[in-house]
MARVEXVO-922740 format. One line per field, with one value per residue: residue in one letter; residue number from 1; x, y, z of N, C-alpha, C, O, CB in turn; chain. Coordinates in steps of 0.02 Angstrom, whole numbers. Glycine has a CB too. Example, Ala and Ser with C-alpha at 12.3 -4.5 7.8 and 13.67 -1.06 7.14 Angstrom:
<sites>
rest	[a, s]
nr	[1, 2]
n.u	[660, 642]
n.v	[-284, -112]
n.w	[390, 354]
ca.u	[615, 684]
ca.v	[-225, -53]
ca.w	[390, 357]
c.u	[660, 645]
c.v	[-165, 2]
c.w	[390, 394]
o.u	[712, 670]
o.v	[-166, 57]
o.w	[423, 402]
cb.u	[565, 704]
cb.v	[-224, -30]
cb.w	[452, 286]
kette	[A, A]
</sites>
This chain:
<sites>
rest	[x, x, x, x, x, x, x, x, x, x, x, x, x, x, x, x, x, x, x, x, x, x, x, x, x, x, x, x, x, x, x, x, x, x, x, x, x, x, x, x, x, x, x, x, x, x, x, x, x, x, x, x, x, x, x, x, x, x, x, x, x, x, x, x, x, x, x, x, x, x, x, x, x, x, x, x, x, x, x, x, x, x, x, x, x, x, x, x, x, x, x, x, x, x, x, x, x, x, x, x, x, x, x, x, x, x, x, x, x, x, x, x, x, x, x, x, x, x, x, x, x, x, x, x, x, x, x, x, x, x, x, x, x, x, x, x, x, x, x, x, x, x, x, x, x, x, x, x, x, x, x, x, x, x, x, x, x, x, x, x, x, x, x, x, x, x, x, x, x, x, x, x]
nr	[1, 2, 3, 4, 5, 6, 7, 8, 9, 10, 11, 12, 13, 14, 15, 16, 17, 18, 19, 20, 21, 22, 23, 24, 25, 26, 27, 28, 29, 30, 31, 32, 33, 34, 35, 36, 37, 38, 39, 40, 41, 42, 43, 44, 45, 46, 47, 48, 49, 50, 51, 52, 53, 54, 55, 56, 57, 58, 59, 60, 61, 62, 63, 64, 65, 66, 67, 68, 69, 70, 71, 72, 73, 74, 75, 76, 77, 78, 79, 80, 81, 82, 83, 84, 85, 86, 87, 88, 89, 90, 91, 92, 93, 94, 95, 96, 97, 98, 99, 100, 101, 102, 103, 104, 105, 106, 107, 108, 109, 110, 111, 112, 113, 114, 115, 116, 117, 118, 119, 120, 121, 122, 123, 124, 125, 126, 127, 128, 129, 130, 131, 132, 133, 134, 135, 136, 137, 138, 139, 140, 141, 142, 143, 144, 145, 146, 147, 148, 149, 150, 151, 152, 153, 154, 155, 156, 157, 158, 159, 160, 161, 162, 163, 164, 165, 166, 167, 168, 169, 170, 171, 172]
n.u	[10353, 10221, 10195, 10106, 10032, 9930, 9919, 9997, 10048, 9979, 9931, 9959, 9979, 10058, 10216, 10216, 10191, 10273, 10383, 10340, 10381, 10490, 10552, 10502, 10566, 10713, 10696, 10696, 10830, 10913, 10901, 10928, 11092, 11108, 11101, 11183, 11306, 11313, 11352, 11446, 11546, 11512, 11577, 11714, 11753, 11700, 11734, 11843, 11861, 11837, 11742, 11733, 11660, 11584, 11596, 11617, 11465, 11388, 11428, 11375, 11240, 11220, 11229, 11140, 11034, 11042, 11040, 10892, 10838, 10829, 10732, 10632, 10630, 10601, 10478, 10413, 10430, 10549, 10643, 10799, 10759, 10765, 10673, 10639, 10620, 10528, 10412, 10372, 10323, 10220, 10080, 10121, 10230, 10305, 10281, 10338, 10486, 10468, 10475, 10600, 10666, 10671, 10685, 10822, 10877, 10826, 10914, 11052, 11027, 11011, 11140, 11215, 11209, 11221, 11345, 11384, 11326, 11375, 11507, 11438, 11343, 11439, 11525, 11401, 11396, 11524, 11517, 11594, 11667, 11718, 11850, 11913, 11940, 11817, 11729, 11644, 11500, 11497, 11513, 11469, 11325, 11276, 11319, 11247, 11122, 11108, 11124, 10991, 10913, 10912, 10850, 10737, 10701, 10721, 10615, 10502, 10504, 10453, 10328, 10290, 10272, 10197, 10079, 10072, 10050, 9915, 9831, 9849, 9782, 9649, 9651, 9624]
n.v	[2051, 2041, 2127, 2072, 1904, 1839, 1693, 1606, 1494, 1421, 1285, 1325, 1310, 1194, 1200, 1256, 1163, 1043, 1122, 1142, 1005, 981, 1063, 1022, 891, 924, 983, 860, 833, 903, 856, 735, 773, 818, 677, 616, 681, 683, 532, 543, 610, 544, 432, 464, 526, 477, 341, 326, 298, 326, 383, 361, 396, 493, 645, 669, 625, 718, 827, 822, 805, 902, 978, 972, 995, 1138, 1164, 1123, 1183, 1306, 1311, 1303, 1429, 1508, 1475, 1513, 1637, 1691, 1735, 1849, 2023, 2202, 2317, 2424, 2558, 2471, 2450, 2577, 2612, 2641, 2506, 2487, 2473, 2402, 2308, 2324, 2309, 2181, 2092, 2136, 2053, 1940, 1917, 1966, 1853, 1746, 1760, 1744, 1630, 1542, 1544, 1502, 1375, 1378, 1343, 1261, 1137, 1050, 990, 957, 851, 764, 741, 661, 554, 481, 471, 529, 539, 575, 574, 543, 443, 368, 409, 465, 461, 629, 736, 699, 697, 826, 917, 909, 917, 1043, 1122, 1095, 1131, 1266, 1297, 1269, 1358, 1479, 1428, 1431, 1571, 1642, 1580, 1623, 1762, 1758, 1721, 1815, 1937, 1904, 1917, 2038, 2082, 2043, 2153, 2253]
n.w	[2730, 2844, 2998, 3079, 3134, 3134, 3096, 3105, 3173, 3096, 2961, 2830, 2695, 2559, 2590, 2710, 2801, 2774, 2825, 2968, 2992, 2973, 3067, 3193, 3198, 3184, 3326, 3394, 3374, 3470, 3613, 3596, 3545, 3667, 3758, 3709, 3724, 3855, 3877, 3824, 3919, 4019, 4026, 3979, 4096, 4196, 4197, 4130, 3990, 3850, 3707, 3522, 3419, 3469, 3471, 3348, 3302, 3369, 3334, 3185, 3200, 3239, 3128, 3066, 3160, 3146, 3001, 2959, 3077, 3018, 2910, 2984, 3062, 2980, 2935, 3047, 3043, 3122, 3080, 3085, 3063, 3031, 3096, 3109, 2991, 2918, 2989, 3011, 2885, 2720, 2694, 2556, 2531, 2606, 2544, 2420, 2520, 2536, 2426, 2380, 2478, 2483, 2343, 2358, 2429, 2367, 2251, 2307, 2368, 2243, 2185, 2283, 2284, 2130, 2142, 2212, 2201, 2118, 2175, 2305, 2245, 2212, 2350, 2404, 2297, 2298, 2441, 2537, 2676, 2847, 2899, 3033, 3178, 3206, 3063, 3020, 2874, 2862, 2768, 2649, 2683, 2752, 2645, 2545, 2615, 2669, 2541, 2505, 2614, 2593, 2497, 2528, 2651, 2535, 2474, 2587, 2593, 2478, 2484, 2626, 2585, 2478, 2563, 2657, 2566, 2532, 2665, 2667, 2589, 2608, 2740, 2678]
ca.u	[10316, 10175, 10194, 10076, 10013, 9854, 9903, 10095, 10044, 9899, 9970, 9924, 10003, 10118, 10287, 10230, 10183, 10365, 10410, 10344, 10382, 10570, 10551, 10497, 10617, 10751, 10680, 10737, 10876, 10945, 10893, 10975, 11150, 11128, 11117, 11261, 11374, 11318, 11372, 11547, 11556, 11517, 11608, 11765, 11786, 11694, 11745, 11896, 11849, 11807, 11717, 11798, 11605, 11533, 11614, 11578, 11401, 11356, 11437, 11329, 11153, 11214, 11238, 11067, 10987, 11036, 11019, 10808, 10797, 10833, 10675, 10565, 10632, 10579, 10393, 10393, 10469, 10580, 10720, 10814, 10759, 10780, 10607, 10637, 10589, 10475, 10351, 10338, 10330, 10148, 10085, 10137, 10310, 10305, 10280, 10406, 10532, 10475, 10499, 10672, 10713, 10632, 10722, 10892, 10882, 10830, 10974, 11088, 11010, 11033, 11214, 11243, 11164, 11263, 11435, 11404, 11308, 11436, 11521, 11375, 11345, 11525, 11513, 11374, 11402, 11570, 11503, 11654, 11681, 11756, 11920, 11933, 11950, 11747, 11748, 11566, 11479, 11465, 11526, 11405, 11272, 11285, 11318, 11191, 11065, 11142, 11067, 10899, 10895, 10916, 10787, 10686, 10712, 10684, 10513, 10441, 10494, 10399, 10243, 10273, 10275, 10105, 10037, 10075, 10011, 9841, 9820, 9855, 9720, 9592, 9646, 9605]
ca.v	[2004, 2082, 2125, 2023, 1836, 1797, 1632, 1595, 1415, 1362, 1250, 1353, 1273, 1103, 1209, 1266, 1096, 1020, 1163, 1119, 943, 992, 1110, 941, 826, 945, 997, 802, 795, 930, 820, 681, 758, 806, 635, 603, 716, 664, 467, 538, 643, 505, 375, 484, 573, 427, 275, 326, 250, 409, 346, 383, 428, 551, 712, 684, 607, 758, 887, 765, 798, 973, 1031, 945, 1027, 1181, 1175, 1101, 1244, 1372, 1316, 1316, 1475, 1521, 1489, 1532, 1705, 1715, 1764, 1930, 2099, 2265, 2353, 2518, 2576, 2446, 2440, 2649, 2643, 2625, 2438, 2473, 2510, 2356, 2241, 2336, 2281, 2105, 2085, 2158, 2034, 1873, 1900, 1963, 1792, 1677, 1777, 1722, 1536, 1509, 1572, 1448, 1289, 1346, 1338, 1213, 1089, 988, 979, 920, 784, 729, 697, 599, 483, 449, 447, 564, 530, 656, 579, 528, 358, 335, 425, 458, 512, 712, 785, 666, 730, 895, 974, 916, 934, 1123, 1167, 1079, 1168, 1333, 1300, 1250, 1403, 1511, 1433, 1453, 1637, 1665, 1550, 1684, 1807, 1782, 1718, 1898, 2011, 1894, 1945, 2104, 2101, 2040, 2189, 2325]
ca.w	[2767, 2850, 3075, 3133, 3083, 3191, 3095, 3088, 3190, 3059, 2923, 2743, 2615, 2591, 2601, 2792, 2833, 2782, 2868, 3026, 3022, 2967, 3129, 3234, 3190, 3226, 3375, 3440, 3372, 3524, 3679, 3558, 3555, 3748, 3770, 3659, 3768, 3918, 3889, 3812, 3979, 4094, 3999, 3985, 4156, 4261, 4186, 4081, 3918, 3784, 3637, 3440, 3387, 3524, 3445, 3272, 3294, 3394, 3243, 3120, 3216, 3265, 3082, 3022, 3168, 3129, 2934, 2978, 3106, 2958, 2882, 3024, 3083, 2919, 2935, 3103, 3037, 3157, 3052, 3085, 3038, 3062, 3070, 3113, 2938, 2901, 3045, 2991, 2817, 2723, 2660, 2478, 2524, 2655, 2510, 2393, 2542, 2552, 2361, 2376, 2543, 2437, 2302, 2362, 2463, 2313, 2212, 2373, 2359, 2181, 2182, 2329, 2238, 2067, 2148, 2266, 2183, 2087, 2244, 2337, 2227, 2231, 2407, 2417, 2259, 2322, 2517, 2586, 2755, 2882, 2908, 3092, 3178, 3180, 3016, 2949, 2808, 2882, 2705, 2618, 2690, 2793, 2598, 2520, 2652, 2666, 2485, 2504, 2672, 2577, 2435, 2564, 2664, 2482, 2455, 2607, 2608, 2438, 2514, 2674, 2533, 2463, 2601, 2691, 2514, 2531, 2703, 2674, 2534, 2639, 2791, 2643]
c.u	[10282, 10203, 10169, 10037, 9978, 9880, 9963, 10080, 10004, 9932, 9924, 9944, 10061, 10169, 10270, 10209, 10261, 10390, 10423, 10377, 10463, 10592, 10545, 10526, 10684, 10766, 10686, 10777, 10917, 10928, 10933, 11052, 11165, 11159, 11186, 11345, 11378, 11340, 11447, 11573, 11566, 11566, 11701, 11805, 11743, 11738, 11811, 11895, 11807, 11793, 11754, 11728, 11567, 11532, 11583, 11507, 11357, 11387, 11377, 11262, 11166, 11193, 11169, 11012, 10985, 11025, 10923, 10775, 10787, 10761, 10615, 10560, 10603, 10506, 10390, 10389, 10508, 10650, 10739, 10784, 10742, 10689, 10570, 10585, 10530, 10413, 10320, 10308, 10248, 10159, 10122, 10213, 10347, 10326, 10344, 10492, 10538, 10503, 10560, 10696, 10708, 10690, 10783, 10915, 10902, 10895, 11026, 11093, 11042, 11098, 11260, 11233, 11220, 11322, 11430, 11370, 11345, 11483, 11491, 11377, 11400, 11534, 11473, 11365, 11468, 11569, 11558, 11634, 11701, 11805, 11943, 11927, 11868, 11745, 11672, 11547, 11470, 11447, 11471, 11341, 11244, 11292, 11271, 11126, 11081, 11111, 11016, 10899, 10881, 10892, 10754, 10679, 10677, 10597, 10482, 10450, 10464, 10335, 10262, 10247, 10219, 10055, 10015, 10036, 9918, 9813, 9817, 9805, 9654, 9590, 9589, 9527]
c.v	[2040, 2048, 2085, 1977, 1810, 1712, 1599, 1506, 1363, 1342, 1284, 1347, 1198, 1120, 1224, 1214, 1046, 1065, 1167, 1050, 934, 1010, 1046, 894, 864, 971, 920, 796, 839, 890, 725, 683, 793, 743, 592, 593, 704, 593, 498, 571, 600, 449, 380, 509, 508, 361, 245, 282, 288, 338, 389, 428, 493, 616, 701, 645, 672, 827, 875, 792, 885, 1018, 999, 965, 1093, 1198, 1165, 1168, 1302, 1371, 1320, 1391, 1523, 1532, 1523, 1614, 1744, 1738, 1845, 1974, 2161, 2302, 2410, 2553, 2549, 2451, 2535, 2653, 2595, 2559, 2416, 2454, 2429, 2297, 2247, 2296, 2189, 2079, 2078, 2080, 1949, 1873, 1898, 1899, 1734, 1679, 1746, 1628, 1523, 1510, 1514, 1380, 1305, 1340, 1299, 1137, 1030, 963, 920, 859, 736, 683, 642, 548, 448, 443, 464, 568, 591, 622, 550, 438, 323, 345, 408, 476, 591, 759, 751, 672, 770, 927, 948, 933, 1029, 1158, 1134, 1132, 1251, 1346, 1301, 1319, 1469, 1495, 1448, 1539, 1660, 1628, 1603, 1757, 1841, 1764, 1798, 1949, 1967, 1900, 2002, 2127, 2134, 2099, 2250, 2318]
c.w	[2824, 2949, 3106, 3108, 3152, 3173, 3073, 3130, 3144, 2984, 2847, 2687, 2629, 2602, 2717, 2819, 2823, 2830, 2935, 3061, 3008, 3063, 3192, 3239, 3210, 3280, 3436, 3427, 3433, 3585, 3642, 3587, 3639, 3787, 3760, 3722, 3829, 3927, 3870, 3876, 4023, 4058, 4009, 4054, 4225, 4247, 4137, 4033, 3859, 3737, 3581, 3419, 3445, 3492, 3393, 3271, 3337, 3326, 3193, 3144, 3219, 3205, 3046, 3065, 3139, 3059, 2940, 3012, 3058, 2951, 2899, 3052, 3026, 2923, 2978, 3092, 3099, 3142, 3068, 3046, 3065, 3050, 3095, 3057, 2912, 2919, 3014, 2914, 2787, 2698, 2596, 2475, 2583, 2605, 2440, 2436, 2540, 2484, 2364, 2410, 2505, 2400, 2290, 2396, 2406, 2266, 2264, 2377, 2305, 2155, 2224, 2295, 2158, 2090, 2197, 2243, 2142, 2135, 2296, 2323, 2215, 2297, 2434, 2373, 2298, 2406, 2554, 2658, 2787, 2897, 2976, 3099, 3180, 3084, 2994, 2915, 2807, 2795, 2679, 2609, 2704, 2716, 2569, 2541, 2640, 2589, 2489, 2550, 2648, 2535, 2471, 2602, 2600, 2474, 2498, 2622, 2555, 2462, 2566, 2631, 2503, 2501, 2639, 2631, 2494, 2594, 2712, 2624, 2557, 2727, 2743, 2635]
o.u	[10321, 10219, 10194, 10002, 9996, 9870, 9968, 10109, 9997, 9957, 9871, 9927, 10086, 10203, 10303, 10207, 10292, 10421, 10475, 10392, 10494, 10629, 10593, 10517, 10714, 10823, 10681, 10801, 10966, 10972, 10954, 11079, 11220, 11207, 11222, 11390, 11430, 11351, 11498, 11632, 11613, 11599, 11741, 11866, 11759, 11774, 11827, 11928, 11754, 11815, 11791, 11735, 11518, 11478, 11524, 11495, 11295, 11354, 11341, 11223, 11123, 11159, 11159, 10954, 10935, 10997, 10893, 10723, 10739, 10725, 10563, 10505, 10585, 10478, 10363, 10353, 10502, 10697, 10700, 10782, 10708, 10659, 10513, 10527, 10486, 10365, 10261, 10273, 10224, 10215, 10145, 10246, 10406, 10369, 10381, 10537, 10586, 10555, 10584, 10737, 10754, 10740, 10812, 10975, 10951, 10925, 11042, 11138, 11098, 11111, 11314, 11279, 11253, 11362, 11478, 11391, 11333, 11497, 11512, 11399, 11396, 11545, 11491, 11334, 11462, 11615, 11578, 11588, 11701, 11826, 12002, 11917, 11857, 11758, 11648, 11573, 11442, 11401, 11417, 11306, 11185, 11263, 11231, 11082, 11055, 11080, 10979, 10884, 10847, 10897, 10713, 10633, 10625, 10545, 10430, 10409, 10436, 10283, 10239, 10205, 10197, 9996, 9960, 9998, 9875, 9753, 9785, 9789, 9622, 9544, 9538, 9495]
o.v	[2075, 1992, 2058, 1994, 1775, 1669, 1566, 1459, 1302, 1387, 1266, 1376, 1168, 1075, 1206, 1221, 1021, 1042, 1183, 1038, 886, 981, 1034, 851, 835, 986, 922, 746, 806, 911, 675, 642, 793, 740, 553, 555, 709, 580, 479, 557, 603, 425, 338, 512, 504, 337, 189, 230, 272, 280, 437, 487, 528, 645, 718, 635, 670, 859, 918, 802, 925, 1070, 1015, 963, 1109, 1252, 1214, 1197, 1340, 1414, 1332, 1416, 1580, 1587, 1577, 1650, 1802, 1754, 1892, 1959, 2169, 2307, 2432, 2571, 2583, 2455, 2549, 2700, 2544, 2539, 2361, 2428, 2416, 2254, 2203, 2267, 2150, 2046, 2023, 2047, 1909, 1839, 1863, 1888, 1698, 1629, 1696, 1586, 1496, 1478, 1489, 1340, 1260, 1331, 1301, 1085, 970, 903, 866, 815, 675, 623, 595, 498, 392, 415, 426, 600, 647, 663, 530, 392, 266, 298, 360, 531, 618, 793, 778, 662, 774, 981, 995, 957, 1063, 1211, 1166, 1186, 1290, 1405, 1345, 1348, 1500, 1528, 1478, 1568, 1712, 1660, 1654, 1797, 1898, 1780, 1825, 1994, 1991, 1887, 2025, 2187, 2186, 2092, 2278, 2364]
o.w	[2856, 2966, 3156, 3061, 3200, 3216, 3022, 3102, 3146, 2951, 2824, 2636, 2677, 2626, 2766, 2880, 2869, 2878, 2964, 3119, 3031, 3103, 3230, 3283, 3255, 3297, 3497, 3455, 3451, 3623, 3672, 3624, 3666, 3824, 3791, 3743, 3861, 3987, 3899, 3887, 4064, 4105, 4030, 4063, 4285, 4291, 4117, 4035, 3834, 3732, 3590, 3404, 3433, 3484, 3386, 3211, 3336, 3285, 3170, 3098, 3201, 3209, 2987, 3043, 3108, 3052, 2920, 2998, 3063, 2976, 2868, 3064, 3042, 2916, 2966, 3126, 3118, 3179, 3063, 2986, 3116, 2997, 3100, 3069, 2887, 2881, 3001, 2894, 2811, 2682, 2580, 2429, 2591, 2614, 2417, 2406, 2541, 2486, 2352, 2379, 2512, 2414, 2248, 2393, 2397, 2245, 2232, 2384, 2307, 2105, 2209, 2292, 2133, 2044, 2235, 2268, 2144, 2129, 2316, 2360, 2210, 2303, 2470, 2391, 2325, 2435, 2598, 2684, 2761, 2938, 2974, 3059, 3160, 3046, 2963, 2904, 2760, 2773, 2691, 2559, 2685, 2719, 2569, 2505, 2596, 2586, 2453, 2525, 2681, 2515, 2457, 2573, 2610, 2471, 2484, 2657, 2570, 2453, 2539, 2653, 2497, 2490, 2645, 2648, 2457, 2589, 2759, 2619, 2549, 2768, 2762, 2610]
cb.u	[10360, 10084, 10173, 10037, 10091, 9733, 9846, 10181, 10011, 9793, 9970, 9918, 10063, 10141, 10327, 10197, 10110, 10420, 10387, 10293, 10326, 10591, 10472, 10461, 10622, 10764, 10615, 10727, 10904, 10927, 10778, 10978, 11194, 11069, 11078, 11276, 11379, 11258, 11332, 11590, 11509, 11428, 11581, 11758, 11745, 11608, 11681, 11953, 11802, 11898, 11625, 11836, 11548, 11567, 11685, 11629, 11393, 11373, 11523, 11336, 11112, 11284, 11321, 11059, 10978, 11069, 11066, 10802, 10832, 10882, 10673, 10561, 10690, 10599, 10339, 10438, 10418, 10574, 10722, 10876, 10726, 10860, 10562, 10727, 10625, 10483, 10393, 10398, 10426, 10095, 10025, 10122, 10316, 10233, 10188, 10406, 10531, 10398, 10485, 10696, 10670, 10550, 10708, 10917, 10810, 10758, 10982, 11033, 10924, 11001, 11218, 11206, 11020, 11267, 11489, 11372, 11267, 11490, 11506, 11309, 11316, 11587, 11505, 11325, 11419, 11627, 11489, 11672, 11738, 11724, 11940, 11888, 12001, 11667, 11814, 11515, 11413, 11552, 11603, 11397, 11254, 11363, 11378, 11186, 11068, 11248, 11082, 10855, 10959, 10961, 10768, 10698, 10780, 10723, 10466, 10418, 10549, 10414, 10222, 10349, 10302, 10072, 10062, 10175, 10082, 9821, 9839, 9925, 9695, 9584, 9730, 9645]
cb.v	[1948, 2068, 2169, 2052, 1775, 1816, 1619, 1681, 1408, 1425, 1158, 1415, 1351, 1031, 1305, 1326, 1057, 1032, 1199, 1122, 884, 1080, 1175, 905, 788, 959, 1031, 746, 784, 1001, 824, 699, 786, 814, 623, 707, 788, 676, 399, 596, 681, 469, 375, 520, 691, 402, 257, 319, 176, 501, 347, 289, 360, 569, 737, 650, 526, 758, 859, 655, 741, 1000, 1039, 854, 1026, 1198, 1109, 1027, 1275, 1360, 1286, 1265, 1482, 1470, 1436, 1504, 1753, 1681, 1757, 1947, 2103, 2311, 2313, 2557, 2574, 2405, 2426, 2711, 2620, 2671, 2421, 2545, 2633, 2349, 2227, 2427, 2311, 2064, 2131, 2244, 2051, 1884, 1915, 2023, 1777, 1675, 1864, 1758, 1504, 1529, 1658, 1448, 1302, 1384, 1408, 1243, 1109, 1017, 1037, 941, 784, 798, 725, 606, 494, 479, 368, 642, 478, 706, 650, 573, 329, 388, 396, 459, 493, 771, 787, 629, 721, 907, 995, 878, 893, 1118, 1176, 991, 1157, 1357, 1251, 1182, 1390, 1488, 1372, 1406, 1673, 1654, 1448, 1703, 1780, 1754, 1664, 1932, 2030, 1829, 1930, 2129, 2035, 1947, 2215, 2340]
cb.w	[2792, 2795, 3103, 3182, 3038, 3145, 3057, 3161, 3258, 3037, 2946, 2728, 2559, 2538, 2530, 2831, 2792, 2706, 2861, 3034, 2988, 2897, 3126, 3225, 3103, 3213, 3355, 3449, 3296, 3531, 3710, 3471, 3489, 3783, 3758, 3594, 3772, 3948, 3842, 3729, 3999, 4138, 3915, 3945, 4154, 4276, 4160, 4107, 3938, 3732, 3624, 3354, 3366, 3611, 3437, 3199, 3323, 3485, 3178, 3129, 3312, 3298, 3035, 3008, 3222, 3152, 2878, 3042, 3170, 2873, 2856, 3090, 3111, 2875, 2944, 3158, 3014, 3197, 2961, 3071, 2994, 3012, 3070, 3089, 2900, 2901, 3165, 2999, 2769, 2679, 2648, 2427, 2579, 2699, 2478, 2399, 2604, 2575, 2321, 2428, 2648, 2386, 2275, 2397, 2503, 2256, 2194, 2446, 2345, 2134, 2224, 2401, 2207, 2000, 2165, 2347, 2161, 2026, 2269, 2316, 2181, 2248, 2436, 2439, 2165, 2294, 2527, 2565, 2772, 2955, 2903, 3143, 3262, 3226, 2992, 2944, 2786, 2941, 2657, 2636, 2700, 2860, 2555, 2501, 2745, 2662, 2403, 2535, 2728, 2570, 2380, 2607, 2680, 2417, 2437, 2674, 2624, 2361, 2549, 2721, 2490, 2399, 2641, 2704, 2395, 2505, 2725, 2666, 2500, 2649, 2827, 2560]
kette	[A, A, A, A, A, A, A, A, A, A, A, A, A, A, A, A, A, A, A, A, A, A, A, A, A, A, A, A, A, A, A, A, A, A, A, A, A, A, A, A, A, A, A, A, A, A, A, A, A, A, A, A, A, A, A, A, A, A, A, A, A, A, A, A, A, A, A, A, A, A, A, A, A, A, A, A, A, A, A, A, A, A, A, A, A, A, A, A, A, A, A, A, A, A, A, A, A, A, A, A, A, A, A, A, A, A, A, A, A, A, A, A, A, A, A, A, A, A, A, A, A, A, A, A, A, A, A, A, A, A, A, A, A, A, A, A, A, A, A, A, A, A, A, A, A, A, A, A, A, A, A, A, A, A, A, A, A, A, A, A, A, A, A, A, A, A, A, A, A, A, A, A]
</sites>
């Protein structure tokens, strides 16, 4: 995935437009579970009267922001990497790595989705709860969201993929 993207904000296909609007929606749900914590805070330590839902409705938004941010961090390409070697090494050899990083990913995805998907759908036909005295759907939907989130994640790193070797077309 090519150093520098004059156009990493400009919407170029329909996966970086979910992408963004994944990126936007979980981008409220953090001033959400602020709010969250700040009524179980004041509720509990001013007014001595803890709520049953505060904890697990702030787990619940926490693990659906962070599965959403994956995929924006994704377009954004703000995902880790090391690019010592990369940043030196010529274009050909740039796109040899991206290949590799693509596909050792999607190999990574599809591995996760075949051993987790019967699972998955377990939880949310039968609507598994988490167990406590609110007791909400987390499993239900935190695993299934968890492999969309990571297909979703795969595609837009092959749309980053060829978006980056048709930019790099039009440098040559």
């Amino acid at each position: 995935m090519a150093n520098s993207h004059k156009d990493v904000g400009k919407k170029r296909s329909p996966i970086d437009s979910l992408s963004s609007l994944l990126g936007l929606v979980s981008m409220w749900g953090v001033p959400v579970v602020v709010c969250v914590i700040f009524y179980e805070v004041t509720m509990r330590y001013v007014f001595v009267s803890p709520t049953l839902w505060a904890n697990e409705l702030s787990l619940w938004i926490c693990g659906g922001v962070y599965l959403l941010a994956g995929v924006y961090a994704m377009r954004k390409r703000s995902h880790i990497r090391i690019t010592v070697i990369y940043d030196v090494a010529p274009r050909w050899l740039q796109h040899v790595f991206d290949l590799i990083s693509v596909a050792l990913l999607g190999v990574y995805v599809m591995a996760l989705v075949w051993g987790s998907y019967t699972d998955a759908v377990r939880k949310l036909i039968s609507w598994e709860t988490f167990g406590t005295a609110w007791d909400p759907p987390i499993p239900a939907t935190l695993k299934p969201l968890l492999l969309i989130s990571f297909v979703l994640i795969v595609v837009q790193a092959i749309s980053n993929l060829i978006m980056d070797w048709k930019d790099g077309e039009s440098e040559s």
